[in-house]
C-alpha positions in Angstrom: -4.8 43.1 -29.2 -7.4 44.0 -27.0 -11.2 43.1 -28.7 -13.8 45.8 -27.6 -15.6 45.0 -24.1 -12.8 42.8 -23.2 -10.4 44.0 -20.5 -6.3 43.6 -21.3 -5.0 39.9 -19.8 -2.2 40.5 -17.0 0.9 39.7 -18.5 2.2 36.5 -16.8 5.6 37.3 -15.2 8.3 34.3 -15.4 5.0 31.8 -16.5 6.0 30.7 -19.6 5.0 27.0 -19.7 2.4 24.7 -18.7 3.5 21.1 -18.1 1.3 18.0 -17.1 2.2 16.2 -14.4 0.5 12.8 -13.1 0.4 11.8 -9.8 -3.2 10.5 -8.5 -4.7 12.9 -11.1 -3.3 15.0 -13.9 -1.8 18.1 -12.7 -1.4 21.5 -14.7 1.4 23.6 -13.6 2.4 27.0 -14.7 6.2 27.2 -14.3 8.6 29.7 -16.0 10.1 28.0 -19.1 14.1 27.6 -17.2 12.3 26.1 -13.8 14.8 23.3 -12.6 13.9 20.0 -11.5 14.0 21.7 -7.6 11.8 24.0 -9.0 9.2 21.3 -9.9 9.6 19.3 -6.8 9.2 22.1 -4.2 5.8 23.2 -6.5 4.7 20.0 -6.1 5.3 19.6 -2.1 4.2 22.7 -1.2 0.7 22.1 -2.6 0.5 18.0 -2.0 2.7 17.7 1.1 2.9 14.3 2.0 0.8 13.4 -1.0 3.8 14.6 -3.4 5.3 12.2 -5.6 9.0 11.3 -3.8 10.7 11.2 -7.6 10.1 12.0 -10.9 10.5 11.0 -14.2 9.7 12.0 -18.3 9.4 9.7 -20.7 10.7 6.7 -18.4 13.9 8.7 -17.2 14.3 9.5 -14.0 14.5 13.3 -13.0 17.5 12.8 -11.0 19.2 16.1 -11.2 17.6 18.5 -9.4 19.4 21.5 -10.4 19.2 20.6 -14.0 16.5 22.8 -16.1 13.6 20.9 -16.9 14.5 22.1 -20.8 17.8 20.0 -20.5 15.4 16.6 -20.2 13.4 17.4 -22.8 10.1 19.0 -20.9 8.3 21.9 -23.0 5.2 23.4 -22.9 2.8 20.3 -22.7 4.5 18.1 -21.6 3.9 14.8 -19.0 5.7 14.0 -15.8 5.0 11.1 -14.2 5.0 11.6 -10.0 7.3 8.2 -8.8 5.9 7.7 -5.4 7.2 5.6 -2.4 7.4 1.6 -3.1 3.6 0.6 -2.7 2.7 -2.4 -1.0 0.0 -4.7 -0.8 -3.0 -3.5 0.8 -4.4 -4.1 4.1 -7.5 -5.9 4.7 -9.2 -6.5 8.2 -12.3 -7.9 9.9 -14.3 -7.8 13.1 -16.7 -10.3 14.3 -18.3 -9.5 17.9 -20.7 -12.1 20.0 -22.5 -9.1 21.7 -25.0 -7.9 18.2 -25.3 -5.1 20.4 -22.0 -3.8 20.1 -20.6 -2.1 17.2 -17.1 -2.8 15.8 -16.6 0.8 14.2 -14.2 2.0 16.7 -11.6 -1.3 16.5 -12.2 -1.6 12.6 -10.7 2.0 12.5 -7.8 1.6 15.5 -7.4 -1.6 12.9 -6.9 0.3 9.7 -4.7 3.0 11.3 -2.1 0.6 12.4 -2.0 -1.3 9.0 -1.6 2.9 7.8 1.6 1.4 6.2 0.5 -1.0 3.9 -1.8 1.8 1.8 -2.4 5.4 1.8 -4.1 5.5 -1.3 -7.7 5.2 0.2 -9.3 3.6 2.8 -13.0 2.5 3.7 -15.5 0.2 5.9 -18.4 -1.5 6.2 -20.3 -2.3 9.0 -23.4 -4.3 9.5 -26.4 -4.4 11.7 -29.2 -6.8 11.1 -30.3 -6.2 7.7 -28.5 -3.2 6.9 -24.8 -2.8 5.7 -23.3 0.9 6.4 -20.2 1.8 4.5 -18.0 4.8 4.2 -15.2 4.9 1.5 -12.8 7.3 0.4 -9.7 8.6 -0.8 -7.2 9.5 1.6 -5.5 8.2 4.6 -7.5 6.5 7.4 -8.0 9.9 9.5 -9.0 11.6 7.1 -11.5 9.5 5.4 -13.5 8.4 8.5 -15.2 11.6 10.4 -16.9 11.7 14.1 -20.3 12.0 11.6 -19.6 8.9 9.7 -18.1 7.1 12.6 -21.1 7.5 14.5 -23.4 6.1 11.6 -20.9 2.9 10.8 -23.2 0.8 13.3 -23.2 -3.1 13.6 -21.3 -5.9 15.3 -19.3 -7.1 12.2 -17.3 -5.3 9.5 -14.8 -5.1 7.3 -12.4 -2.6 6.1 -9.5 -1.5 3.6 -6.5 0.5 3.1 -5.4 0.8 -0.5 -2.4 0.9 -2.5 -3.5 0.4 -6.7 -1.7 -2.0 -7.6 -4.5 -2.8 -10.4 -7.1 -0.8 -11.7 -6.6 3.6 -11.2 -6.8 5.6 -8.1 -10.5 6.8 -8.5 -12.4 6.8 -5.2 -15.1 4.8 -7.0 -12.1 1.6 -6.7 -11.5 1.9 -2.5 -12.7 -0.8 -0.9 -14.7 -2.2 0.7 -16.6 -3.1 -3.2 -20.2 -4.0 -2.9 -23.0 -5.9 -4.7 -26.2 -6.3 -3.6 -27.1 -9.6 -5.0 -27.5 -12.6 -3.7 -28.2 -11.6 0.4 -25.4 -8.4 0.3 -22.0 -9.0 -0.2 -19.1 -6.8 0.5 -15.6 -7.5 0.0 -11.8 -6.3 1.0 -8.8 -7.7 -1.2 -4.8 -7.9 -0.6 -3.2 -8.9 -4.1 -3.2 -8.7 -7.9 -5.1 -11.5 -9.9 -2.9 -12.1 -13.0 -5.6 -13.4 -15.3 -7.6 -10.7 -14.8 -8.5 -9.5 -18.6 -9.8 -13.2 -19.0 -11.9 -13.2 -16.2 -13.4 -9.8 -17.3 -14.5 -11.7 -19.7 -15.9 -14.5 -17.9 -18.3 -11.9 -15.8 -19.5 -10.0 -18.6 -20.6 -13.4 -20.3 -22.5 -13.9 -17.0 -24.5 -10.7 -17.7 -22.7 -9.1 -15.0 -21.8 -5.5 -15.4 -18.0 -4.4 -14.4 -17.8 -0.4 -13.3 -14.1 -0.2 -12.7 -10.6 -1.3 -13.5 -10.3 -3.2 -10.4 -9.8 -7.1 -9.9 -11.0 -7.1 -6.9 -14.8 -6.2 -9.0 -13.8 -9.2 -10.4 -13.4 -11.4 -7.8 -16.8 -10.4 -6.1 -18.6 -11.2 -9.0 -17.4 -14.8 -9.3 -17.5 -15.1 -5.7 -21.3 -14.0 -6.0 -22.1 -15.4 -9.2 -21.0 -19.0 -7.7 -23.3 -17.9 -5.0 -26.4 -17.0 -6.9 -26.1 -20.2 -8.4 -26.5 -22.3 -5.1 -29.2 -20.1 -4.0 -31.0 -20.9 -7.2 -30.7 -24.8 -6.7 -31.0 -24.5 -3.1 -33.6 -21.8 -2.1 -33.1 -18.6 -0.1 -31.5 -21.1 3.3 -27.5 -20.1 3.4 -25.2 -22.9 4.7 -21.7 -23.2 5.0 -21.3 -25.6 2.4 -23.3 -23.3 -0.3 -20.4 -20.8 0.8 -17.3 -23.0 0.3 -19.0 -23.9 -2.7 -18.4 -20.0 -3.9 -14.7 -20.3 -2.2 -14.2 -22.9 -4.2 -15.3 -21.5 -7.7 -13.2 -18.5 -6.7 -9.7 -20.6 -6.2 -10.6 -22.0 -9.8 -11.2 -19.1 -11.7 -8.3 -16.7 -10.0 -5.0 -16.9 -10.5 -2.3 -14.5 -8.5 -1.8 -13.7 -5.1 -4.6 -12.6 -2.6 -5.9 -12.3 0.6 -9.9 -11.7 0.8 -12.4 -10.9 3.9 -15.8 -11.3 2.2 -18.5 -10.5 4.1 -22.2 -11.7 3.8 -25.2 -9.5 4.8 -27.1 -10.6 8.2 -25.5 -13.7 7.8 -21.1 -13.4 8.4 -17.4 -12.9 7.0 -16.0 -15.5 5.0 -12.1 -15.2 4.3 -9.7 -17.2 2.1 -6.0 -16.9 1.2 -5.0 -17.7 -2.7 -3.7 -21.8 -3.0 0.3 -20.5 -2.8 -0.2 -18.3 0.5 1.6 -15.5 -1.4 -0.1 -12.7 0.1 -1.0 -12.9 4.4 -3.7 -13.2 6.1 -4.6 -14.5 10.0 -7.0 -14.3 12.8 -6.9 -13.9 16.5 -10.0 -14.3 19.0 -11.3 -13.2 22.3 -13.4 -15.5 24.2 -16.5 -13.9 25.6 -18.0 -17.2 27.4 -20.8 -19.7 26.2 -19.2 -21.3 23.5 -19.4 -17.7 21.4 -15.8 -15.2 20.9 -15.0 -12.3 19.2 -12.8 -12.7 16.1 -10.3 -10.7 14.4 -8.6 -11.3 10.9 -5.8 -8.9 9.3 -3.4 -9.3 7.0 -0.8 -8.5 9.5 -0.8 -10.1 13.4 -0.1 -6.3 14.7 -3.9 -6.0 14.4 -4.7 -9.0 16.5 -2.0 -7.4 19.2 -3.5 -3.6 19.4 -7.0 -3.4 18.7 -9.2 -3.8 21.9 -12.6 -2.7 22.5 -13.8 -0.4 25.5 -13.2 -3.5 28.6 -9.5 -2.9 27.2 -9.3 -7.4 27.0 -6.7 -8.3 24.2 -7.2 -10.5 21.3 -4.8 -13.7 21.2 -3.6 -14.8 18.2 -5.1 -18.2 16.5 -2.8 -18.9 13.7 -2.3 -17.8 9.8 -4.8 -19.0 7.3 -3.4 -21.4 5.6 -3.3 -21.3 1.6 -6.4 -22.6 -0.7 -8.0 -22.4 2.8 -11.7 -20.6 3.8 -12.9 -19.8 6.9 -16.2 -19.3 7.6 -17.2 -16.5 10.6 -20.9 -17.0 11.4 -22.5 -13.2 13.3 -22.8 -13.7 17.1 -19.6 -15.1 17.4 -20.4 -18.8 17.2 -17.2 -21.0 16.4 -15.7 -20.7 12.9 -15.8 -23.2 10.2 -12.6 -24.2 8.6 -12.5 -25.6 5.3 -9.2 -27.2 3.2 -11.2 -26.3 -0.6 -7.4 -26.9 -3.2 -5.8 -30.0 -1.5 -3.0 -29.2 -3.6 -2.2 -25.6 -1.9 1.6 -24.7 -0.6 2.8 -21.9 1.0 5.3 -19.6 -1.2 5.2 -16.2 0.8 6.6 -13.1 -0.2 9.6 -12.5 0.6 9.3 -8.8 0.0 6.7 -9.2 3.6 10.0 -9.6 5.8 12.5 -7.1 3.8 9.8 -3.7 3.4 6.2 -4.1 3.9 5.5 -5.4 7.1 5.5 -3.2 10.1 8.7 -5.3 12.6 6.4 -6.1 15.2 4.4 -8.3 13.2 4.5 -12.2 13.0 3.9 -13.6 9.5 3.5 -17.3 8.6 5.3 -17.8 11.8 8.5 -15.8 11.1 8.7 -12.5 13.5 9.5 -9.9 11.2 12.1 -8.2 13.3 14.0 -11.1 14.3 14.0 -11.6 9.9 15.4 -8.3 9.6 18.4 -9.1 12.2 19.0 -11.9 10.5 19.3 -9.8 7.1 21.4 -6.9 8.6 24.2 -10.3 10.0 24.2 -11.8 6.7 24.8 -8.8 4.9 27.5 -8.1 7.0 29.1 -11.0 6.4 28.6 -11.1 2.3 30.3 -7.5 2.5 33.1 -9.2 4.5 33.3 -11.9 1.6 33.2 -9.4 -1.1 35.7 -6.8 -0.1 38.0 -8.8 1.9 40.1 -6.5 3.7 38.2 -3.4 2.2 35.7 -3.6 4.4 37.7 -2.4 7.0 37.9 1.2 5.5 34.1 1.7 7.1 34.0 4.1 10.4 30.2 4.0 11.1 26.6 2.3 9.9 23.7 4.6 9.4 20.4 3.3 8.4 18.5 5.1 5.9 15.1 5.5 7.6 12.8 3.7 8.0 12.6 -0.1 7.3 16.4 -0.2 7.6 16.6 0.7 10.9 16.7 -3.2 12.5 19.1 -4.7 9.7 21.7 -1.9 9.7 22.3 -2.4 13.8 22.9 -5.9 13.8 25.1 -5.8 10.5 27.1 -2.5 12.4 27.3 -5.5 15.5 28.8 -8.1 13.2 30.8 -5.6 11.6 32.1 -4.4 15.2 31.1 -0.4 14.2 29.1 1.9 15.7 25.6 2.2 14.4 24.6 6.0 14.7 21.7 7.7 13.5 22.5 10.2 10.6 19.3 11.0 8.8 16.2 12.4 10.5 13.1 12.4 8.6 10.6 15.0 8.8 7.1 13.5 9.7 5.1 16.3 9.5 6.0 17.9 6.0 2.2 17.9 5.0 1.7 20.5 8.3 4.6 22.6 6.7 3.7 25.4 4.0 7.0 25.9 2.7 7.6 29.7 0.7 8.4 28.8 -3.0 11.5 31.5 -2.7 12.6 28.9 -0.1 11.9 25.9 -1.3 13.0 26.5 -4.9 16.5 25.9 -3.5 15.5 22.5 -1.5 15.8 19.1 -3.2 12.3 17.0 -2.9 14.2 14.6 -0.5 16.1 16.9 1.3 12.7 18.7 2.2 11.9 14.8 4.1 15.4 14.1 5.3 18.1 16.2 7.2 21.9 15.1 7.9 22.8 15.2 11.4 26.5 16.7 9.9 28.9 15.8 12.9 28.1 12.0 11.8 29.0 12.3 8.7 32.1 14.9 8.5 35.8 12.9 7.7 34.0 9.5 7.8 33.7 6.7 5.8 29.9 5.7 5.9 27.9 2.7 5.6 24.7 3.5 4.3 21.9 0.9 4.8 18.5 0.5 3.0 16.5 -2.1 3.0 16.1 -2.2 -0.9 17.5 -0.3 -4.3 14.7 -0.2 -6.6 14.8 2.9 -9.3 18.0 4.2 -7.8 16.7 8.4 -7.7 16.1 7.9 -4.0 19.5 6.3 -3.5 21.4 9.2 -5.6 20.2 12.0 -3.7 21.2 10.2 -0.2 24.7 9.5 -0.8 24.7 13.1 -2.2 23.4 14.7 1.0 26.6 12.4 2.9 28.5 13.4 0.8 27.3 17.2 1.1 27.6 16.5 5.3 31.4 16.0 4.9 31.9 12.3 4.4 35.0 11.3 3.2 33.5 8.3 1.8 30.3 6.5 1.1 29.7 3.2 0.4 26.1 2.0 0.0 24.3 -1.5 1.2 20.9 -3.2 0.6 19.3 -5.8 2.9 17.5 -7.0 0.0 18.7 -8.4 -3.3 19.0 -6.4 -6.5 15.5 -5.6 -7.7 15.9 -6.6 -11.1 11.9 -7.8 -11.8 8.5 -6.7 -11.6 6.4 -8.0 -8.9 2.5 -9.2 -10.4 0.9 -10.5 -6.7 0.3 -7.1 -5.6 3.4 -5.3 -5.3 3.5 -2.3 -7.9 7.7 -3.1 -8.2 8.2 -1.1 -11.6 8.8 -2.4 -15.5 12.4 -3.5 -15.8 13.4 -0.3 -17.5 12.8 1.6 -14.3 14.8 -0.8 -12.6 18.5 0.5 -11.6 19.7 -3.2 -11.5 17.9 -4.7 -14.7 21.0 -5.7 -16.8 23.5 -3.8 -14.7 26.5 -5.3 -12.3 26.8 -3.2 -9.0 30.1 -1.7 -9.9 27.8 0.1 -12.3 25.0 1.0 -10.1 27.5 2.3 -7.3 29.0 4.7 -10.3 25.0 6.0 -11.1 24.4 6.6 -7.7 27.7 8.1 -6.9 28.7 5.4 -4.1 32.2 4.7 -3.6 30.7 0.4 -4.0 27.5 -0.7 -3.2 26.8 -4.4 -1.9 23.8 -6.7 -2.2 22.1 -9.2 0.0 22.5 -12.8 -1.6 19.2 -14.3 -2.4 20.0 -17.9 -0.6 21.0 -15.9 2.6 17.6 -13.6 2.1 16.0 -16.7 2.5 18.0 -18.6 5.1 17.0 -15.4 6.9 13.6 -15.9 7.1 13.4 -20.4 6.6 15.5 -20.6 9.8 13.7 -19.0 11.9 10.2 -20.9 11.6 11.3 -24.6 10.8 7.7 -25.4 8.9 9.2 -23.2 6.1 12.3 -25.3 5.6 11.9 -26.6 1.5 9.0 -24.5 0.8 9.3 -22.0 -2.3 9.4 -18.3 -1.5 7.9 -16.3 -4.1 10.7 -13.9 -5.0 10.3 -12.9 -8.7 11.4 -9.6 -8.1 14.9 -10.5 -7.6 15.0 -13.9 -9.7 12.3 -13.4 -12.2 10.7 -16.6 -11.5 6.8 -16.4 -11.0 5.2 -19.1 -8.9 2.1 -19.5 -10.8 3.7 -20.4 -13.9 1.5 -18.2 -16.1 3.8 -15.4 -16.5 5.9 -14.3 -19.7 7.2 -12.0 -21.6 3.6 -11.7 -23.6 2.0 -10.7 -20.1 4.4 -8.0 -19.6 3.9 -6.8 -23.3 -0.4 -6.7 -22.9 0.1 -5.4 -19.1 2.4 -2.7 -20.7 -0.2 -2.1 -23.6 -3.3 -1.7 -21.3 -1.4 0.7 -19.4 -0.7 2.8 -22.1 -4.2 2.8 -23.4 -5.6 3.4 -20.1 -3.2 6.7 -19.5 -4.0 7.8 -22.8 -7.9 7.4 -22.4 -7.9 8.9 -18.8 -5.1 11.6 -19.9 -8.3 12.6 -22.4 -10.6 12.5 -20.3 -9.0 14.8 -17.5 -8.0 17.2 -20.3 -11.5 17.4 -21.2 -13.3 17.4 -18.2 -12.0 17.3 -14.9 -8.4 18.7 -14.8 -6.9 20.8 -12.0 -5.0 23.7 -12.7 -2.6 24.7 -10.2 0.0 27.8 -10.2 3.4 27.6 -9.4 2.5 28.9 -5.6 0.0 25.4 -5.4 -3.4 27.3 -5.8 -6.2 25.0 -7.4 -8.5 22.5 -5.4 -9.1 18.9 -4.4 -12.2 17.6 -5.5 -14.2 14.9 -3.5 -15.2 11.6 -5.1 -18.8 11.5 -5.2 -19.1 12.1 -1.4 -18.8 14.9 0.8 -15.3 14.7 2.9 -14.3 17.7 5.2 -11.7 20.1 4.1 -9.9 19.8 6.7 -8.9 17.3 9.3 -11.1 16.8 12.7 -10.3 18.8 15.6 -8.3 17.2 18.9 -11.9 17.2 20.4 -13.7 15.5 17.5 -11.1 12.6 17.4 -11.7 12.2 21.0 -15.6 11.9 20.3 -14.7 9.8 17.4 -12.8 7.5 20.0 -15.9 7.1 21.8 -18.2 6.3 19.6 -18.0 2.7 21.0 -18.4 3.2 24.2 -21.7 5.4 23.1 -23.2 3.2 20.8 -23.1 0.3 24.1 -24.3 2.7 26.2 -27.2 4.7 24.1 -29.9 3.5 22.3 -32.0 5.5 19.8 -28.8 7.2 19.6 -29.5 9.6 16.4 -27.1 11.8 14.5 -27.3 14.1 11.3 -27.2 12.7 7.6 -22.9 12.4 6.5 -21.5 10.7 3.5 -22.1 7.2 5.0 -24.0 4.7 2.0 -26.5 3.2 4.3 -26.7 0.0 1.3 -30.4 -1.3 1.8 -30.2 -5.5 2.4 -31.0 -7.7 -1.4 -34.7 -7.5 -3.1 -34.9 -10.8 -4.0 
């Protein structure tokens, strides 16, 4: 009933629920109380687009059904969905020394950061410095849309480093991209691949140095020990910086960390020191480009596509030096002058991730010596000869290969060679789904994958197919696939993965799931094809994963591969099932406290058509992405800066971070 004054609320028509759903932040949606699982999805992709979650799940299961109601899996008014994204990798770190201080390294930091686009889309940032002053942009969102023509032209100096970010640790608040910074001792500013697994105890360590920690992130962490071991020298020392006072802080840092990382650390007005942890788990090498007089120009990434593609405006290449080797620093003095090289755990070994060669890496990369692609071919024979083994004659029954795209592209045509099939293309994925506003009328009836990935039918109809992925992880993907083959007219479909069966979680900075989201945890693949509706599926062997990668690069022959997502064995001994209970724990208390906090305060409330808004993180970020002609000013902000002195632009959401007061 009406009170008097007020005017009568419009009666909502099919509205009947409100559910939560968590993706990057907590969601409210309006949706009419028989919505399906489609329903959800298409909601959810019309508004987020590429940001949309690829699965979801309630309560641990997986949403697998699309036409299902969302009644039928339990989901009332009030309830959570969790948003299941695509497998995140590690992140991407990168750095840029130049001889000529009066270049600026803006324009190759960002080519940089766009070609490791792959490893992390979760948010992306740089820091540039020049003379005294450190300039750094940070943000949310992919690399395009997080650096302007504004803040390009304001990211001045001749050395930098930048991000791209995946979370595997800590939340997805903007106040946790990278690059982190502290301003004491000199300015430090650092960039971090990996996932430090002692991470509560070193919280603790920093706070009992006094030291305040602002977010969830162990790369905070890592600065502050790295600093703190710094501060100390300076103290004994004086204000003069050497290289041994830094190794000094690389060395404290091996000591106190635990995990896998990769770091590019750089020091204000002074240069970028970079280390790899003491088991090489995560990657990390540099190239250079000699610029005469004893000085270069130095480039380190976490992945040797870098080194290959970025130039600056004379268009001269980078060559590649070779991978930092693990419990190794490097030390890159400004101006170019030759780097110092420095051995600080004599008892490193190299243990790389396997999970680099099967999914993360971009196939035109070389890591720790192994070319990625040639890995993969390797992969796509092996497996064709375990599903020879396995089957026997069986195997015969397939008529064609078809990858599932992307990553499985390379494996799936040389297992269709040694298989003697044809390898054809059956899937084509839609690229630009976040340019696409779909109608909810339409979309209501279209699957959340089916809106990325079409069937070419004529492939499929009367065959017997050979699907090829790289991995099986939660298994939802995987479902929906052999459905749409099955949907195209294939007789039969039979299902392979160039990777073992993910049965683990993954703690060096790969977010692999907990167990129970695992499709293979405790299950035999006759059971996994039935879930996913395969006719069989088939697994790379472990031993042949790594003969794969081992025979390539002779230097890896006897060296242990860190693989604890397929055989649960974690190379830095300190993990157990009481890690997995207080990881599982902190996570819980965490949703729950931010959960709160959203409710409370900051949580967006979108209708079923995708109204609501996207709120910056504490800077100002355009609404929509730069124009063809603003890119193409952005490219040449290089060229500008070398050319143009005085060059002055208007204030934008740059931090220009004022050098240490002392």
């Amino acid at each position: 009933r009406t009170r008097p004054g007020e005017y009568p609320r419009r009666p909502r028509r099919g509205r009947e629920m409100q559910i939560f759903v968590r993706v990057d932040r907590t969601l409210v949606l309006e949706l009419r109380a028989d919505a399906t699982v489609d329903e959800l999805t298409s909601s959810l992709t019309a508004r987020l687009g590429l940001g949309a979650p690829e699965r979801l799940a309630h309560g641990g299961c997986p949403l697998a059904d699309g036409r299902r109601t969302l009644r039928e899996y339990g989901i009332s008014g009030g309830s959570t969905v969790d948003g299941l994204g695509r497998l995140p990798g590690g992140c991407g770190v990168v750095g840029v020394i130049l001889a000529d201080e009066n270049k600026h390294v803006n324009q190759m930091i960002f080519d940089a950061l766009t070609v490791l686009q792959h490893r992390g889309q979760d948010a992306a940032g740089m820091v540039t410095c020049q003379g005294k002053r450190l300039h750094l942009r940070k943000d949310n969102g992919l690399v395009q849309q997080v650096f302007t023509q504004e803040s390009m032209l304001q990211l001045r100096g001749s050395m930098g480093i930048g991000h791209c970010r995946y979370p595997t640790a800590g939340t997805s608040s903007c106040a946790e991209a990278q690059p982190l910074y502290t301003n004491f001792p000199y300015g430090l500013c650092i960039s971090h691949n990996g996932n430090l697994t002692n991470a509560s105890t070193l919280k603790g360590n920093v706070e009992g140095m006094c030291r305040h920690v602002n977010t969830d992130s162990d790369s905070e962490l890592l600065l502050n020990i790295f600093s703190e071991a710094l501060a100390k020298v300076r103290a004994e020392n004086g204000d003069d910086l050497d290289s041994d006072a830094i190794f000094y802080a690389c060395s404290s840092a091996f000591k106190k960390c635990i995990g896998g990382y990769a770091v590019a650390l750089l020091i204000n007005d002074v240069g970028v020191v970079v280390f790899r942890d003491p088991l090489g788990i995560r990657p990390l090498i540099f190239g250079m480009r000699e610029q005469g007089s004893g000085l270069a120009d130095f480039a380190i990434s976490s992945e040797s596509v870098v080194i290959d593609t970025i130039t600056c405006a004379s268009g001269d290449n980078f060559e590649i030096v070779r991978d930092v080797a693990p419990g190794e620093a490097i030390f890159f003095p400004k101006g170019g002058r030759p780097p110092i090289t420095r051995q600080c755990v004599p008892s490193a070994r190299l243990c790389p991730c396997l999970f680099e060669y099967v999914y993360f890496a971009r196939p035109d990369s070389v890591i720790d010596g192994v070319p990625v692609y040639e890995a993969r071919l390797r992969m796509g024979t092996m497996l064709a000869n375990k599903i020879q083994r396995q089957l026997g004659d069986a195997w015969q029954e397939i008529d064609v290969v078809i990858p599932v795209p992307d990553t499985s592209r390379t494996s799936a045509l040389s297992l269709a060679e040694a298989l003697d099939r044809p390898y054809r293309e059956g899937f084509i994925k839609n690229r630009y789904i976040a340019r696409t506003f779909i109608m909810p009328g339409q979309a209501a009836r279209k699957k959340g994958v089916r809106v990325k990935l079409n069937t070419i039918k004529s492939e499929f109809k009367g065959k017997n197919v050979l699907l090829v992925d790289d991995s099986i992880v939660r298994g939802t993907t995987c479902s929906e696939i052999v459905q749409m083959a099955r949907d195209a007219g294939a007789a039969k479909v039979f299902f392979s993965s160039a990777a073992p069966a993910v049965r683990f979680p993954n703690v060096y900075g790969i977010n692999i799931p907990t167990k129970r989201e695992l499709i293979a945890h405790g299950r035999e693949e006759s059971e996994i094809a039935g879930i996913i509706g395969a006719d069989w599926v088939a697994y790379q062997d472990l031993d042949d994963l790594k003969s794969a990668v081992q025979d390539i690069n002779p230097a890896l022959a006897g060296c242990t591969f860190e693989a604890s997502v397929f055989d649960g064995k974690y190379v830095t001994g300190d993990i157990g099932d009481e890690y997995f209970a207080s990881q599982a724990r902190r996570k819980q208390e965490k949703k729950e406290e931010a959960l709160a906090a959203k409710l409370s305060n900051s949580v967006t409330f979108l209708g079923a058509d995708g109204g609501g808004n996207q709120n910056a993180c504490n800077v100002r970020v355009a609404g929509t992405r730069p124009s063809a002609s603003a890119q193409q000013q952005s490219a040449e902000c290089d060229s500008l800066f070398n050319k143009t002195s005085g060059y002055s632009v208007k204030s934008n959401p740059v931090d220009n971070l004022a050098p240490s007061v002392n």
